[in-house]
C-alpha positions as CSV (number, residue, x, y, z in Angstrom):
1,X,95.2,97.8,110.8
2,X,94.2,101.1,109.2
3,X,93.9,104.8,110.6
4,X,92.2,107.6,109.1
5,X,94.1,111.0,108.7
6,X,92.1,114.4,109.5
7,X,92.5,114.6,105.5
8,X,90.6,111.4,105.9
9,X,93.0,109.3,103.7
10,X,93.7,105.9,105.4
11,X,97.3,105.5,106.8
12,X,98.6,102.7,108.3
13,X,99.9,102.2,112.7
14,X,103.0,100.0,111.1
15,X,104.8,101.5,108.9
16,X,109.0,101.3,108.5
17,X,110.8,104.2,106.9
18,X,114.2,103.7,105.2
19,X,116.3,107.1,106.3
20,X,118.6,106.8,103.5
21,X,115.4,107.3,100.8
22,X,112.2,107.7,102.2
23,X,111.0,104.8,101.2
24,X,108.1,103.4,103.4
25,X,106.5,100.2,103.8
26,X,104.7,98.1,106.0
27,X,106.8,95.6,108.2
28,X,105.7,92.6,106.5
29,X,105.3,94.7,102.6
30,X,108.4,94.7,100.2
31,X,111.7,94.5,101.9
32,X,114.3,92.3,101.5
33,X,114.9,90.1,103.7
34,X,118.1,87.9,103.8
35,X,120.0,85.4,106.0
36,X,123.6,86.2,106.8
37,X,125.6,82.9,107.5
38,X,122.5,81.4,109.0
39,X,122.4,83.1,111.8
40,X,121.1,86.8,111.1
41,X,118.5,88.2,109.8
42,X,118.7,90.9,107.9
43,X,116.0,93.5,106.5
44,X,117.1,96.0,103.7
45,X,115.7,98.6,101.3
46,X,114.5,97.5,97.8
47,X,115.2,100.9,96.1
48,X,119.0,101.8,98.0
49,X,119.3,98.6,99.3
50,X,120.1,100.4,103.1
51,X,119.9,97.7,106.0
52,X,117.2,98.8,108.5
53,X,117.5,96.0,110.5
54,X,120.6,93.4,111.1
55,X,119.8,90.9,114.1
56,X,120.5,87.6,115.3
57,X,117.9,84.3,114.3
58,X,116.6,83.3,117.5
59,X,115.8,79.6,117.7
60,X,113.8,77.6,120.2
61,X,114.9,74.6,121.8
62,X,112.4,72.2,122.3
């Protein structure tokens, strides 16, 4: 979903920043995303490679 700025540019509700660069995407837009040892999941910056984000897989049980 999309917002637009008093400047009226569009700007987005969801956006991540990466502290170590500035770098700024969507959630869902160009980060990496691995899997550590199959049980993390880990999000990281494409341009300083910084992890924003290092948290266990959840799995359901059915």
């Amino acid at each position: 979903m999309t917002t637009t700025t008093p400047g009226g540019t569009p700007s987005r509700k969801a956006v991540l920043f990466c502290p170590e660069c500035d770098h700024q995407s969507p959630p869902g837009g160009d980060w990496a995303v691995s899997r550590q040892d199959g049980d993390r999941t880990t999000l990281e910056c494409p341009d300083c490679g910084y992890t924003l984000v290092s948290q266990p897989r959840f799995c359901l049980l059915a």
